[in-house]
C-alpha positions as CSV (number, residue, x, y, z in Angstrom):
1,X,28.1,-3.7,-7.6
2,X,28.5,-0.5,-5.5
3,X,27.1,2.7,-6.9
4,X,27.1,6.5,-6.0
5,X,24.1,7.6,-3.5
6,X,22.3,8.8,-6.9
7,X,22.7,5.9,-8.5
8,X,21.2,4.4,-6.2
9,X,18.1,6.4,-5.5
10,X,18.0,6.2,-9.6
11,X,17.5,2.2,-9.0
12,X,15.3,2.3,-6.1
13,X,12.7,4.8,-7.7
14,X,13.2,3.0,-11.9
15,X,12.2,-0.4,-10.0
16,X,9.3,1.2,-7.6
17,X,7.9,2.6,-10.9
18,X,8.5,0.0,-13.5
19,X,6.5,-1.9,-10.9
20,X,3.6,0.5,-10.9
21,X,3.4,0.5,-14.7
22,X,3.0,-2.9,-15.0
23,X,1.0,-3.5,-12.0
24,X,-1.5,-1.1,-13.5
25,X,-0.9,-2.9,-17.0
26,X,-1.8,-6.4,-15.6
27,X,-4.8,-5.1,-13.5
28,X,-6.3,-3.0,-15.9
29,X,-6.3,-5.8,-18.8
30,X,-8.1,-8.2,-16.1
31,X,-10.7,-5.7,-15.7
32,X,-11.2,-5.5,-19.6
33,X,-11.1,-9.0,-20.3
34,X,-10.7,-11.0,-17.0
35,X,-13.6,-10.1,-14.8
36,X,-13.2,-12.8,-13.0
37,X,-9.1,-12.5,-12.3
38,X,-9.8,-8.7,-11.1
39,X,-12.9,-9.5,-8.8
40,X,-10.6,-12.2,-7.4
41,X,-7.4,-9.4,-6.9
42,X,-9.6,-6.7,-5.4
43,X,-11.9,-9.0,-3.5
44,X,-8.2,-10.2,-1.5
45,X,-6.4,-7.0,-1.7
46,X,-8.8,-4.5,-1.0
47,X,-12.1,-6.9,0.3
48,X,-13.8,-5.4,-2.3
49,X,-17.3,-7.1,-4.1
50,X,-17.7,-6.6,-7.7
51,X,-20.4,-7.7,-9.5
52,X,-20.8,-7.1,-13.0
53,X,-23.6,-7.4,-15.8
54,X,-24.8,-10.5,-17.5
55,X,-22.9,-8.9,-20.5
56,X,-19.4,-9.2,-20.1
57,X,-18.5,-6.3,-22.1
58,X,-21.1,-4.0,-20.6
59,X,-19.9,-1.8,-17.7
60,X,-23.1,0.1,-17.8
61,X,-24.0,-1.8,-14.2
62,X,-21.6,-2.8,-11.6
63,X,-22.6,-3.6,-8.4
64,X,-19.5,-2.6,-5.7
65,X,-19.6,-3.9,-2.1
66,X,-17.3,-3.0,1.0
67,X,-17.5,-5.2,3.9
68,X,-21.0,-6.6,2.3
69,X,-22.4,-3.3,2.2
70,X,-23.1,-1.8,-1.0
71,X,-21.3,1.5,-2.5
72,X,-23.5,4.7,-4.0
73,X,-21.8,6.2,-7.1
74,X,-22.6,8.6,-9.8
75,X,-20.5,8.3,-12.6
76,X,-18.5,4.1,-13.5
77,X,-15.4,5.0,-15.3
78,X,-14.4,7.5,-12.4
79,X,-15.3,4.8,-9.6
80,X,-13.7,2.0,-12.0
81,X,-10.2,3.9,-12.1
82,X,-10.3,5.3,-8.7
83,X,-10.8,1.7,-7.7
84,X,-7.7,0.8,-9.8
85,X,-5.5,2.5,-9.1
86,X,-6.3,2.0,-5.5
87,X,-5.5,-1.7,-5.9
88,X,-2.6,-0.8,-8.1
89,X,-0.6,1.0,-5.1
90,X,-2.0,-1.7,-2.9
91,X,-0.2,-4.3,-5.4
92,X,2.8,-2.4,-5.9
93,X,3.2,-1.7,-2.2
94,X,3.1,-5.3,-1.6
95,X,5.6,-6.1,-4.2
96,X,8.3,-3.2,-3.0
97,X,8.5,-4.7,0.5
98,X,9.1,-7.9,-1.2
99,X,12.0,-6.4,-3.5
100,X,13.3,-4.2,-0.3
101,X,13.5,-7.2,1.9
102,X,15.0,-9.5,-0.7
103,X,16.8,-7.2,-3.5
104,X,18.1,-4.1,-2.9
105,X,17.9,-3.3,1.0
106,X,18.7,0.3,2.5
107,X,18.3,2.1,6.0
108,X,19.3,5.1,7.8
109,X,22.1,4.9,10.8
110,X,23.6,7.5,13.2
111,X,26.9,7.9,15.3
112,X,26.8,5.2,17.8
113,X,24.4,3.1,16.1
114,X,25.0,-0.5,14.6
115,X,25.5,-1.7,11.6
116,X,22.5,-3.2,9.6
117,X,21.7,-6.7,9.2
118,X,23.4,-6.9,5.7
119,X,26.6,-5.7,4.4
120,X,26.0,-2.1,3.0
121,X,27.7,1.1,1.4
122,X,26.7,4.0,3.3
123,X,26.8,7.8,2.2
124,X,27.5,10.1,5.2
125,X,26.4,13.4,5.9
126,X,26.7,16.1,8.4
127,X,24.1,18.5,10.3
128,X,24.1,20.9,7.1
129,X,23.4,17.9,4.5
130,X,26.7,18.5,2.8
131,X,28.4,14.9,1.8
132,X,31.1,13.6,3.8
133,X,32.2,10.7,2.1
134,X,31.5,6.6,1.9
135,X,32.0,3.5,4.2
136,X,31.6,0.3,4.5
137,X,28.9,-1.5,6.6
138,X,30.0,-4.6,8.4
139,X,26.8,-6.6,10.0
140,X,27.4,-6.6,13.7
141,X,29.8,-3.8,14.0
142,X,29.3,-0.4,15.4
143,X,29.3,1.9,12.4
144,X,32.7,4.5,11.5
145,X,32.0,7.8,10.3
146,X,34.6,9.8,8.5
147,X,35.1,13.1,9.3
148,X,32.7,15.3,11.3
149,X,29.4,13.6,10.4
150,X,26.4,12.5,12.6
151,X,23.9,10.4,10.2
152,X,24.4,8.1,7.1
153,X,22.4,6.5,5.0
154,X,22.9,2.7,3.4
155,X,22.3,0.8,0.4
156,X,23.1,-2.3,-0.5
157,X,22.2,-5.5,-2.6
158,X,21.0,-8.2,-0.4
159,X,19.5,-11.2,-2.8
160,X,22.7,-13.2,-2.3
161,X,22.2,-13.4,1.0
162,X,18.7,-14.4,0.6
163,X,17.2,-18.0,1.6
164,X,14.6,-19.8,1.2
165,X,13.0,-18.8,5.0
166,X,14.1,-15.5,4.3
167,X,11.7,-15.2,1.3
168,X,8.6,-16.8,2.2
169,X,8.8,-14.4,6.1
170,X,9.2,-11.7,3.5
171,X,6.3,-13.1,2.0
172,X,4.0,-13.0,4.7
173,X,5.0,-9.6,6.2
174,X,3.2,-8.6,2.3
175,X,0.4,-10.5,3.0
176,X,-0.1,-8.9,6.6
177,X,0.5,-5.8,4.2
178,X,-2.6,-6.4,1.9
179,X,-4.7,-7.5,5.3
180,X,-3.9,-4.2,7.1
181,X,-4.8,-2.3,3.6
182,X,-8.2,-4.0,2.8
183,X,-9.0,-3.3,6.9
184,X,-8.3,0.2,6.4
185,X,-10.3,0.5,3.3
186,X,-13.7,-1.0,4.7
187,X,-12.9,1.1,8.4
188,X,-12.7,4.2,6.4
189,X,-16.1,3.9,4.9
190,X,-17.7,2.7,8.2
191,X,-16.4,5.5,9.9
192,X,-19.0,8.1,10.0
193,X,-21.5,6.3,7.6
194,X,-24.6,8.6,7.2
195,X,-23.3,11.5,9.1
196,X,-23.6,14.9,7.1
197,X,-19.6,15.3,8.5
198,X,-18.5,12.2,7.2
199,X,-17.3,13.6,3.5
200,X,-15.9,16.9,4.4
201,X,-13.9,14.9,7.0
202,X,-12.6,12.3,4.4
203,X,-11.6,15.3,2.2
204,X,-9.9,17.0,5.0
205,X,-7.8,13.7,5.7
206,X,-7.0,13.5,1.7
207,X,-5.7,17.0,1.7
208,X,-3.7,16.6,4.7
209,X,-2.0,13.7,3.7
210,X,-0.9,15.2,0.3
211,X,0.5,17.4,2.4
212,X,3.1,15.0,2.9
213,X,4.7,14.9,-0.4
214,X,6.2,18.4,-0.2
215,X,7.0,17.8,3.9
216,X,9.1,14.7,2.7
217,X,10.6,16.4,0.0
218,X,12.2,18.9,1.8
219,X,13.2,16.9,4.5
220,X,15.3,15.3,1.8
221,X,16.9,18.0,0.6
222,X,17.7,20.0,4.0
223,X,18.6,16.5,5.5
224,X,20.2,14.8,3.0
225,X,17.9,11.6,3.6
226,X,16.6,9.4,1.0
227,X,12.8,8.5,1.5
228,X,12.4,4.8,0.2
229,X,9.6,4.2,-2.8
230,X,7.5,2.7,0.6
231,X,7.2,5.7,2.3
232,X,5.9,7.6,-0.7
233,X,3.5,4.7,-1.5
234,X,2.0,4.6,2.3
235,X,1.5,8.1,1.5
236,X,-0.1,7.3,-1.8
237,X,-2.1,4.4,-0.4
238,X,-3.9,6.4,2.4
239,X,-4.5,9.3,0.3
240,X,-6.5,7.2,-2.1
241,X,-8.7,5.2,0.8
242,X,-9.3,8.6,2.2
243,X,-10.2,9.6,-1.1
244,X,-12.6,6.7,-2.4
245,X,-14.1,7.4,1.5
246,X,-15.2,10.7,0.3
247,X,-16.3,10.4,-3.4
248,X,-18.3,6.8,-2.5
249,X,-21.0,6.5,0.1
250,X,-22.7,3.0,1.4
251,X,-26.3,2.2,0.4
252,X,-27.8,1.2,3.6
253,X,-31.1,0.6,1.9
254,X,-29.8,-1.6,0.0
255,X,-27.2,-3.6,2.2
256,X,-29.5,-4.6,5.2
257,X,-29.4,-8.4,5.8
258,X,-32.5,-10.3,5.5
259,X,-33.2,-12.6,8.5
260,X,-35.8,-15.5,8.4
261,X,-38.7,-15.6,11.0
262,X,-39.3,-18.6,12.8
263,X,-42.8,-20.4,11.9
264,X,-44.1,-21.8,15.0
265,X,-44.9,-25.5,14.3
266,X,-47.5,-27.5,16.2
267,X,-46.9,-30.9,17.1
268,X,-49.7,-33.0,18.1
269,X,-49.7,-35.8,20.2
270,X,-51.0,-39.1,19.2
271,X,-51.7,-41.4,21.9
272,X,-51.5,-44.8,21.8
């Protein structure tokens, strides 16, 4: 079913944020009665410890570990949602690559360039971002603009071409996703560990990054380019690690390994 270039953003962004919603749903009603379901998510997602009270409906002491290391905070419920929706994004990140790479594909082509991988309807525009019209995408073929136009961009939906390969390599390209994720999130707070610098950098890295979200927005309106829900959730993603970097420090008091000294033992000789 071919739609207009809105309708299709309209799809692309409905799905990325249905997806949020009810990620956030699920995760936050395993952290209200499923403590064991949500250590299990952030502990893969994120590698992220939790370790909660004796009573399960106490949240008055919560133990939090990166990379075996425990985390300093001040106040719960801002470090319980601030870990939430951290591992919300994370989820939903995961989950749009799947529904990109399996559902409802799209990409960006220019004069000269080839068509993509899967059959698509692409919207063409010139230097000014003024529409130029539609054509078809033909896998293999070198793309036709119409008109004077240098750049296009293509939608199209992809799950009948989908097999069972297809899905599980699209699988574990979100499982590299989550891996990459919970290796930024414990390098971030390594980084600069007990260095006076190490906040106000974290803060400068969180305000540089929202940065972004205008920067892409006018790109897409001077260009006439549509950023998929992944870019904006990278975005989202790194601005939140950069943020839990600054508002959470690691206790290094209280994270040092114990290691066991060796009793010398004398053995004595019995002769015969």
């Amino acid at each position: 079913m071919a739609l207009t270039f809105g309708g299709y953003i309209a799809v692309h962004v409905a799905c990325g944020v249905g997806i949020f919603i009810m990620t956030g749903i699920i995760l936050g009603l395993c952290a209200r009665y499923a403590h064991s379901i949500y250590r299990f998510f952030m502990m893969r997602m994120l590698g992220v410890e939790l370790e909660y009270d004796t009573n399960p409906n106490s949240l008055t002491y919560l133990t939090i570990k990166v990379d075996q290391m425990q985390v300093k905070y001040e106040r719960i419920l801002r470090t319980l949602v601030v870990l939430w929706f951290i591992g919300t994004a994370t989820l939903t990140l995961a989950l749009m690559v799947l529904y990109e790479g399996c559902i409802l594909g799209s990409a960006g082509v220019y004069i000269g360039d080839y068509c993509p991988s899967d059959p698509m309807t692409c919207f063409a525009s010139n230097y000014n971002g003024s529409d130029t019209g539609t054509f078809e995408c033909v896998p293999g073929n070198m793309t036709v603009f119409p008109g004077t136009t240098d750049k296009a961009w293509c939608y199209g939906w992809i799950v009948k071409r989908q097999t069972v390969s297809s899905v599980i390599n699209q699988i574990g390209v979100c499982g590299g996703i989550l891996t990459v994720v919970g290796t930024l999130f414990a390098f971030t707070f390594r980084v600069g560990q007990g260095k006076d610098w190490q906040p106000q950098i974290a803060l400068i890295l969180c305000l540089l990054t929202s940065l972004a979200f205008p920067t892409m927005g006018a790109m897409a309106g001077v260009f006439h380019i549509s950023f998929s829900v992944l870019a904006y959730l990278v975005v989202i993603e790194v601005g939140l690690i950069f943020f839990a970097a600054y508002i959470f420090e690691l206790d290094e008091s209280k994270s040092k390994h114990t290691t066991s000294k060796s009793v010398p033992v004398q053995i004595t000789r019995v002769s015969a």
